[in-house]
C-alpha positions as CSV (number, residue, x, y, z in Angstrom):
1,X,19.1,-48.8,75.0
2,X,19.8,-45.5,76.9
3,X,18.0,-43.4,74.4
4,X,14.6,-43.6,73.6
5,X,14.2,-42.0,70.8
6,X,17.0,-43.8,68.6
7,X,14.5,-46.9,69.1
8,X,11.7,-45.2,66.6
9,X,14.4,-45.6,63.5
10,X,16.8,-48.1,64.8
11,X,16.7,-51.6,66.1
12,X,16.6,-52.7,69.5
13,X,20.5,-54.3,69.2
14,X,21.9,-50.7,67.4
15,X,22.6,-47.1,69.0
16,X,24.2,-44.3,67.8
17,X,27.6,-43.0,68.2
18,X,28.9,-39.5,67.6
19,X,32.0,-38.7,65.2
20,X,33.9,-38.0,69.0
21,X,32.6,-42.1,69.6
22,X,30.4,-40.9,72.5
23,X,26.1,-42.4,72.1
24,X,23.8,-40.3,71.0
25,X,21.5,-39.2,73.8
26,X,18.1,-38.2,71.3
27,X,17.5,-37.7,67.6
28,X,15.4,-33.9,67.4
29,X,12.0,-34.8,65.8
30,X,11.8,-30.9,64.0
31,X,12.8,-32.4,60.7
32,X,16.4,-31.4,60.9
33,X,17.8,-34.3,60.5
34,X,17.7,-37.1,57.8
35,X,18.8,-40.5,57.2
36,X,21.6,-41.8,54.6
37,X,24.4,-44.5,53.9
38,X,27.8,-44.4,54.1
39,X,30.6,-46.2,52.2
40,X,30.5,-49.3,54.5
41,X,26.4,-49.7,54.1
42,X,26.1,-48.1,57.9
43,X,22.9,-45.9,58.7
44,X,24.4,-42.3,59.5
45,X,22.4,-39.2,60.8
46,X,23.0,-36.2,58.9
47,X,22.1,-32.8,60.0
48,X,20.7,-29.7,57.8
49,X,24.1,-28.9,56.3
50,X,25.1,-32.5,55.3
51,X,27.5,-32.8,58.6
52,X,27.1,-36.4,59.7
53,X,25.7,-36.4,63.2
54,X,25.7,-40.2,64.0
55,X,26.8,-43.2,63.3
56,X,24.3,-46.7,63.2
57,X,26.5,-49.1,65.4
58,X,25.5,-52.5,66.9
59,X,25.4,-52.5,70.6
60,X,27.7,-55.3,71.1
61,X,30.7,-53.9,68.9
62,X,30.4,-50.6,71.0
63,X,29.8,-52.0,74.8
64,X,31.6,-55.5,74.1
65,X,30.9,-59.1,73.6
66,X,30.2,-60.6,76.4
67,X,32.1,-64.3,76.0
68,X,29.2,-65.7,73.8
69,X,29.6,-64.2,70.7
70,X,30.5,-65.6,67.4
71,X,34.4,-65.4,67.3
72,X,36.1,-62.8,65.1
73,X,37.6,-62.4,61.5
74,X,40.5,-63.1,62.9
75,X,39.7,-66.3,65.1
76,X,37.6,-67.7,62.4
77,X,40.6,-68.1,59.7
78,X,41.9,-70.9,58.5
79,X,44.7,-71.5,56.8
80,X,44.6,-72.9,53.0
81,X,45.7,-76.8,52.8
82,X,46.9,-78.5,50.1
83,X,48.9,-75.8,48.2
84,X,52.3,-74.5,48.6
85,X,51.8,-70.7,49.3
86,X,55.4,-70.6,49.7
87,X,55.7,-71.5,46.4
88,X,57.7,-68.2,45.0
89,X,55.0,-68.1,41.8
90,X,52.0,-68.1,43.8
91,X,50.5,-64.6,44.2
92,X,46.7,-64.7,44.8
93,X,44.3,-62.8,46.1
94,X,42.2,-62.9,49.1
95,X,39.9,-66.5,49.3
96,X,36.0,-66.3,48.1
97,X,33.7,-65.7,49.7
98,X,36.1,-53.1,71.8
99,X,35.6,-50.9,73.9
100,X,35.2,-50.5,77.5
101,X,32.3,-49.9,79.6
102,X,32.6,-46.5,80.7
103,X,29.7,-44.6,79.0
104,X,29.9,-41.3,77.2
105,X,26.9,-39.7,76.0
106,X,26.8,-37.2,73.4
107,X,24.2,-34.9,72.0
108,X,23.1,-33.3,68.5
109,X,25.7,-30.3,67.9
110,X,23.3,-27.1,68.9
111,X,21.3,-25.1,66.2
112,X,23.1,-22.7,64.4
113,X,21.2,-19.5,64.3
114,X,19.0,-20.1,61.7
115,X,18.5,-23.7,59.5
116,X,20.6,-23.3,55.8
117,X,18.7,-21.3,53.4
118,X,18.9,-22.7,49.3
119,X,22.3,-21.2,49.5
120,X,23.8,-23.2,52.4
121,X,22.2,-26.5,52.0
122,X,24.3,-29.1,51.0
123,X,23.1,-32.3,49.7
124,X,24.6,-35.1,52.0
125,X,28.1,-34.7,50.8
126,X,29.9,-34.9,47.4
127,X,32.6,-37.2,46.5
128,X,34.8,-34.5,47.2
129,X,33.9,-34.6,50.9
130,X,34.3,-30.8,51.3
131,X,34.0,-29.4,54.7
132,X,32.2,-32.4,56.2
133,X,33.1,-35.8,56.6
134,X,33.3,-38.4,54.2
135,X,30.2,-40.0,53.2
136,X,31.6,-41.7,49.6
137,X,29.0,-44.3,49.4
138,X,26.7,-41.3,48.2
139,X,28.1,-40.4,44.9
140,X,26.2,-40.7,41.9
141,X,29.6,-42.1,40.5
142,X,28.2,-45.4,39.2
143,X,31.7,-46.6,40.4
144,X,31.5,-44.9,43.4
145,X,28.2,-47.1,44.3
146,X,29.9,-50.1,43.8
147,X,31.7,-49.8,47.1
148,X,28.8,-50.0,49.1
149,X,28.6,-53.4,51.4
150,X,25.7,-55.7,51.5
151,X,23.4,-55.1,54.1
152,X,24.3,-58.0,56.3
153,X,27.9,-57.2,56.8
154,X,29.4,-59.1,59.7
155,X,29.0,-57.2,63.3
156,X,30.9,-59.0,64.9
157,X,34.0,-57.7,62.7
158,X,37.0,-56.6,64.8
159,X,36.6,-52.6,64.5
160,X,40.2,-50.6,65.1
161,X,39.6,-46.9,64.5
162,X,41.9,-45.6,62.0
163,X,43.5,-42.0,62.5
164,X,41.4,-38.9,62.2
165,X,43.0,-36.1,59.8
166,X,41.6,-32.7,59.6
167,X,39.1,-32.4,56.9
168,X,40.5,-30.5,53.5
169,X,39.1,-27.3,52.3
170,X,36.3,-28.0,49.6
171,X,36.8,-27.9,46.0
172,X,35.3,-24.7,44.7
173,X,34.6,-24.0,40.5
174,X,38.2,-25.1,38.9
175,X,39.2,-25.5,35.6
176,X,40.2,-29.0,34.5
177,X,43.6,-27.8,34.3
178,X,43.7,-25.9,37.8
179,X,42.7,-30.1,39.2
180,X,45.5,-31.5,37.0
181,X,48.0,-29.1,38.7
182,X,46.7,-29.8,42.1
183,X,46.9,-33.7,41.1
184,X,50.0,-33.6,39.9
185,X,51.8,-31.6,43.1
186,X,50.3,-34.3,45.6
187,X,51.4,-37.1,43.3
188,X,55.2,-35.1,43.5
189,X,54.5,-35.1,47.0
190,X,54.1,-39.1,47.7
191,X,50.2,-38.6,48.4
192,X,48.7,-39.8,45.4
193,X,45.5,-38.8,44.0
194,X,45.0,-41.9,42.3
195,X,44.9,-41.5,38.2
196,X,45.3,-37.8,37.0
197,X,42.2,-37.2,35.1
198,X,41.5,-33.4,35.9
199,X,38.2,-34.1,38.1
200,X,37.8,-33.3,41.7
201,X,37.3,-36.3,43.8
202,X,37.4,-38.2,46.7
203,X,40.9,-39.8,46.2
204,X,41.8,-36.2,45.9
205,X,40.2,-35.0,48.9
206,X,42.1,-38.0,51.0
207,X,45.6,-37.0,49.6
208,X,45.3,-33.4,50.5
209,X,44.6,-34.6,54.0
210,X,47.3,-37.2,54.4
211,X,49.7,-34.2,53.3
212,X,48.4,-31.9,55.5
213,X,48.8,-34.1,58.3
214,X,52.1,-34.7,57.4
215,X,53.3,-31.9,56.6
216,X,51.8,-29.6,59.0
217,X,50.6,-26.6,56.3
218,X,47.4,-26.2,55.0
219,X,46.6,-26.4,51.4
220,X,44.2,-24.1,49.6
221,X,42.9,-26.4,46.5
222,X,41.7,-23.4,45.1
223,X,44.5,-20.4,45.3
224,X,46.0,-21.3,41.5
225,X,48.5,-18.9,42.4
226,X,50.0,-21.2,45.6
227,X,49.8,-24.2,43.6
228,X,51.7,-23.6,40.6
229,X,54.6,-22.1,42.8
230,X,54.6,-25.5,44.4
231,X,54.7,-27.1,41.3
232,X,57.4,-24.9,40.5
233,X,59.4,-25.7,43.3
234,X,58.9,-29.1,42.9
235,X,60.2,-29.6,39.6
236,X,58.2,-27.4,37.4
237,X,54.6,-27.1,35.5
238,X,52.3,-29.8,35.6
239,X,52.6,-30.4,31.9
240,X,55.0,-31.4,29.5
241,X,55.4,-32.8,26.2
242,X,56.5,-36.6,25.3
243,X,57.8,-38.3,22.2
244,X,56.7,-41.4,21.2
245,X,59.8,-43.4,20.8
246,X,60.0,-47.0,18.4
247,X,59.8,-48.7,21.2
248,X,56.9,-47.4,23.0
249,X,54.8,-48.0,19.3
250,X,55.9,-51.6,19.1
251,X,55.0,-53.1,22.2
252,X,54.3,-55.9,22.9
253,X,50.7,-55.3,23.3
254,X,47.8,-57.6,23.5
255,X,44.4,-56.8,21.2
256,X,42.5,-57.4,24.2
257,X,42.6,-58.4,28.1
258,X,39.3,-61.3,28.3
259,X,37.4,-61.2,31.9
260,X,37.5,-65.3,32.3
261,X,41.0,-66.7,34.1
262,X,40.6,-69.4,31.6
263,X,41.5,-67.4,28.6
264,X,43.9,-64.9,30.5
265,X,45.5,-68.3,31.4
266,X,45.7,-68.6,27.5
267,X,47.7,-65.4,26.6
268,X,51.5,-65.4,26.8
269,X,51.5,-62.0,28.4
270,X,48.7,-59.8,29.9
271,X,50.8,-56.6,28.3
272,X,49.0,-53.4,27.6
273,X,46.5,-53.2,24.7
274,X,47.6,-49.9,23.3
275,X,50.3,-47.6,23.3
276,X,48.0,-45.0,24.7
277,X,47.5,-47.2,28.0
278,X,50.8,-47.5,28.5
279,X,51.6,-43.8,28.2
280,X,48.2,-43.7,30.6
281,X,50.4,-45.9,33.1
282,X,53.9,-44.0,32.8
283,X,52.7,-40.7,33.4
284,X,49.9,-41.7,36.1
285,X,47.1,-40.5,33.9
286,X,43.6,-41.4,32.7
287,X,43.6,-43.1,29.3
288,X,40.6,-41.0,27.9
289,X,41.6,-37.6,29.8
290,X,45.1,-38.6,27.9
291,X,43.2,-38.6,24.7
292,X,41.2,-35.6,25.8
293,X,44.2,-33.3,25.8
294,X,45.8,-34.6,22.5
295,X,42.9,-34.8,20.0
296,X,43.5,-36.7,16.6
297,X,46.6,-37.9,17.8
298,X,47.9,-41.2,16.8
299,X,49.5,-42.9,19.6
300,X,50.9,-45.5,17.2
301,X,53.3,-43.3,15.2
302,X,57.4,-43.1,16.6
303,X,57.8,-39.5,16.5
304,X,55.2,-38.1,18.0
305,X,55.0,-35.2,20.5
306,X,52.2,-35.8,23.1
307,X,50.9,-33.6,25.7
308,X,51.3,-35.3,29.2
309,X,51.7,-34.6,32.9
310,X,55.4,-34.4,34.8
311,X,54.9,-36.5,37.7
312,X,58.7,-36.1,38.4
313,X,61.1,-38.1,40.7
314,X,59.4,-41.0,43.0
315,X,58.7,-40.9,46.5
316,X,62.1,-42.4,48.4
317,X,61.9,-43.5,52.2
318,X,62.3,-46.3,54.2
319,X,59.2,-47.4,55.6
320,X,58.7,-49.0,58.6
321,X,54.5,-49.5,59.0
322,X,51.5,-49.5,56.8
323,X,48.3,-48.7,58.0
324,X,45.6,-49.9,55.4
325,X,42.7,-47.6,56.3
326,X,39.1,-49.5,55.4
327,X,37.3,-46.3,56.1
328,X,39.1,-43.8,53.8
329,X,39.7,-46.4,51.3
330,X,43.5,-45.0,52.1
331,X,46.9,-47.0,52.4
332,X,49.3,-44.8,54.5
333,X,52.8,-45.2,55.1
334,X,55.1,-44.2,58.1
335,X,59.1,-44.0,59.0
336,X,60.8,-45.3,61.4
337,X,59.9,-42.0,64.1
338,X,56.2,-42.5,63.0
339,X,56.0,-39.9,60.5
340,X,53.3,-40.1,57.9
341,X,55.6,-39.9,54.7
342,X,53.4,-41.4,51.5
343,X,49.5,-41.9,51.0
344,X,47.9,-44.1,48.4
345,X,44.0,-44.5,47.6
346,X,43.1,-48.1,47.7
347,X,40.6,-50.7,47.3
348,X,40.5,-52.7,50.9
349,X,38.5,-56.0,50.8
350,X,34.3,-56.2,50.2
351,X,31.8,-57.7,52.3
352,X,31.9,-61.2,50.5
353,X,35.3,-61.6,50.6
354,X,36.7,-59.1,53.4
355,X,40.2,-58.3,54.3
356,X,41.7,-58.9,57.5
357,X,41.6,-57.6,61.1
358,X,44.7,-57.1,63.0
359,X,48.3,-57.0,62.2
360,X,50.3,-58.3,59.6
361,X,54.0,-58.2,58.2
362,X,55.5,-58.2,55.1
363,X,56.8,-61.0,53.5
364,X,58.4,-61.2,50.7
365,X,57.7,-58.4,47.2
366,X,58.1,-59.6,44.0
367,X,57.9,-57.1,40.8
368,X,56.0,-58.0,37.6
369,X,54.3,-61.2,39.1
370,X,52.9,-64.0,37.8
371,X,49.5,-65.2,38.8
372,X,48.6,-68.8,40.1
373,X,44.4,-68.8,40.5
374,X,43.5,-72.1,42.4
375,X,39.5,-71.9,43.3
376,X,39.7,-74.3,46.5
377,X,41.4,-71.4,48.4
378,X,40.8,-68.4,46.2
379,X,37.5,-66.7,45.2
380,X,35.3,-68.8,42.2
381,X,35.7,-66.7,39.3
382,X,33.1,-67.8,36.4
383,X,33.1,-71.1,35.9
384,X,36.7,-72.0,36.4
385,X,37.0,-75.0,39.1
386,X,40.5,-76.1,38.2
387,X,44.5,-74.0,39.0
388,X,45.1,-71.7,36.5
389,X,48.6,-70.2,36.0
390,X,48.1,-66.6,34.2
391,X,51.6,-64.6,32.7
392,X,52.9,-61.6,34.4
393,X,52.2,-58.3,32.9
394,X,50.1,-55.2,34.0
395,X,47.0,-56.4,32.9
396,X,47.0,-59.1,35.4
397,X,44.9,-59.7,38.3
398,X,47.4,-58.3,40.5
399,X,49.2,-55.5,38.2
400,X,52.8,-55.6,38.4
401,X,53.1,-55.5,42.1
402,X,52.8,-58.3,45.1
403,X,53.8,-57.6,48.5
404,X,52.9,-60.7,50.2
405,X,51.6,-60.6,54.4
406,X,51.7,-62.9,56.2
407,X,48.4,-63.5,56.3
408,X,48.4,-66.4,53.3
409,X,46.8,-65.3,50.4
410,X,46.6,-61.9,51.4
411,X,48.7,-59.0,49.7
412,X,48.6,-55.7,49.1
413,X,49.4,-55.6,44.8
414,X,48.4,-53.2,41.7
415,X,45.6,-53.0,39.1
416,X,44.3,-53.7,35.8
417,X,42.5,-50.6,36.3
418,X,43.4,-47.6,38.2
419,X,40.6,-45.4,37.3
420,X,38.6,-47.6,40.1
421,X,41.1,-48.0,42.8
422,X,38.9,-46.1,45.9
423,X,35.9,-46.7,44.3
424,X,35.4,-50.1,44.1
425,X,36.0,-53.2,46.1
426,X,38.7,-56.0,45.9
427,X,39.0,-59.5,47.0
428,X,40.2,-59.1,50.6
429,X,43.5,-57.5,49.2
430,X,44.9,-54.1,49.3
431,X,44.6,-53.1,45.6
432,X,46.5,-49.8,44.6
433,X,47.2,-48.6,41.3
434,X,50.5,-49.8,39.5
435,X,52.7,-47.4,39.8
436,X,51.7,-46.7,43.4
437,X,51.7,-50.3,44.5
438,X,55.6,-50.4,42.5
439,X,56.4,-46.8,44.5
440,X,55.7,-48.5,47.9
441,X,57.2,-51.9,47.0
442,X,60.3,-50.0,46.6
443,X,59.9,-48.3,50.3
444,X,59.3,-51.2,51.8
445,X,61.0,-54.5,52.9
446,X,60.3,-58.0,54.5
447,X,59.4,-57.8,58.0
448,X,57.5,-54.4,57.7
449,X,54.3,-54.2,60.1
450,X,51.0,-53.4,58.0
451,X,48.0,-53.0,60.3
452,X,44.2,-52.7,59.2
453,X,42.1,-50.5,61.0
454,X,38.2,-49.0,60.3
């Protein structure tokens, strides 16, 4: 390994690579740097101010395999047997369980004048990413832990570097209201922030990126002022009000959604349990910020006025590729010229059951899907060992959405629950929420290119 020092943290089979993809050439020993995790389980280098400095890769991913190594993702597949996939009914998840040689070195960005006082120290960065890049894995969102990977993830796992968007201006003091206004213009926009719950956040972070790379301005998060003429100009405030009509209050809604296939496979619809998750899922919001901003209302009662966000018209386009970005935990969506026109937080695969490598095409969409579970090809779920066939509705495993690859069993689909889309992991599909999965669907047709990349 070309530098020495590296070898007193790392193993002998690991070096480190810059964000700019070049080695590291020495680690300083004068305490300015520090250790962490980021949202894949990777050993990063992070520098006095919480800037990531490095990047833990294995040797053999970064110089290349030389012939002998085990084969990829991608080479290792094998297709299920003994099921009709084609079958138009069947929409399940994932199943269970280089670079040349020319050698760039890089070195430790030079001191700034003086190291960060109390004032200027960041702990190794927030979920709202800030100024430095993404390290989501840290969060002290319980959630937010859940996405990081085992320690023995696969290195020999194709790696395709996703695209690199300039990083968003950080999140200063703003009022709950101020976030839902900034949440609700991106979700205008076609860069969703994922459920609107009036919290700063990582999903919100990655839309204000996409945008900005699309779009070609920069956003200030925190001028109030900018926002709400955007908002205005989009279709007016954030909120509005809502009645609750006979029909929203009648349902059909289920007392309860149970966790084992067995007893979903039992119900005769996996419809909302309440009227106040279905008003979560029309207007894109939170269930409890929803009953945050309308206390002592009852949902149940035709009549009603609630308080509740104006996420306006949908996204329309035509789009011609999907990139589903592992890294940012980011599905992003391009025309026909190659312009970025939507971006969607998502859930990309896990390290037990990971997602693929490569490119894939579209296949066929299908809108409020059923669900066929078979745990030969599919990932064991309790105790179930036998094909289960579970009713469409938007408590189902897979929401109301599947857009079938081509990849059997793979899909990119919607969500039971949106509040964790980003944060936690899926079963080799791309999971988005409901009504971002049904805003793509609609974008998108058969023979559309979706490629994963790191």
């Amino acid at each position: 390994m070309p530098a020495k020092a590296q070898q007193q943290q790392l193993s002998r089979n690991t070096i480190l690579v810059s964000p700019e993809g070049d080695i590291l050439d020495y680690v300083p020993d004068d305490g300015s740097m520090r250790w962490g995790r980021d949202s894949r389980g990777r050993k990063v280098l992070i520098d006095a101010w919480g800037d990531i400095v490095a990047t833990a890769v294995p040797a053999d991913r970064y110089f290349g395999n030389d012939g002998d190594a085990a084969p990829s993702r991608r080479e290792r597949y094998r297709e299920a047997r003994g099921y009709s996939e084609t079958n138009p009914d069947y929409f399940p998840p994932a199943p269970g369980a280089e670079y040349d040689d020319n050698l760039t070195t890089s070195s430790v960005p030079e001191m700034r004048e003086a190291l960060p006082d109390d004032r200027d120290r960041r702990t190794p960065p927030d979920t709202d990413f800030g100024n430095t890049q993404p390290m989501p894995g840290l969060s002290d969102d319980p959630d937010e832990a859940l996405a990081l990977p085992a320690e023995g993830t696969d290195p020999n796992t194709e790696f395709v570097p996703g695209p690199k968007f300039a990083p968003a201006a950080a999140l200063g003091k703003m009022s709950s209201a101020e976030v839902t206004a900034l949440q609700v213009f991106l979700d205008r926009e076609g860069f969703s922030p994922g459920v609107i719950d009036g919290k700063k956040g990582s999903n919100v972070t990655k839309a204000i990126e996409a945008w900005q790379n699309a779009t070609g301005e920069t956003l200030d998060p925190n001028n109030a002022d900018d926002i709400l003429e955007r908002l205005r100009l989009s279709g007016g405030m954030a909120f509005t009000t809502y009645e609750i009509t006979a029909a929203d209050a009648a349902g059909p809604y289920v007392a309860s959604i149970p966790d084992d296939y067995a007893h979903k496979a039992a119900l005769p619809h996996l419809s909302f349990t309440s009227t106040e998750e279905m008003l979560g899922e029309k207007f894109h919001m939170d269930v409890a910020y929803l009953k945050e901003i309308n206390p002592g209302v009852d949902f149940t009662i035709p009549g009603t006025l609630v308080k509740v966000v104006d996420i306006g018209e949908k996204k329309t386009g035509k789009v011609a590729k999907i990139l589903a970005d592992k890294g940012r935990k980011q599905v992003l969506a391009y025309d026909a010229n190659g312009t970025l026109i939507a971006a969607y937080p998502a859930s990309i695969g896990s390290s037990d059951t990971p997602s693929p490598s490569g490119t894939v095409t579209v296949q066929r969409i299908a809108l409020n899907p059923g669900y066929t579970y078979n745990p030969k090809i599919n990932f064991k779920q309790g105790n179930n060992d036998k094909v289960l066939t579970l009713q469409p509705g938007p408590n189902g495993p897979v929401g109301t959405v599947w857009i079938a690859l081509s990849k059997p069993t793979y899909g990119i689909h919607g969500t039971p629950e949106p509040s964790k889309i980003g944060k936690t992991q899926s079963h080799g599909c791309i999971r988005l929420t409901n009504w971002d999965a049904t805003e793509l669907a609609k974008m998108t047709s058969a023979g559309v290119t979706v490629e994963f990349v790191d």
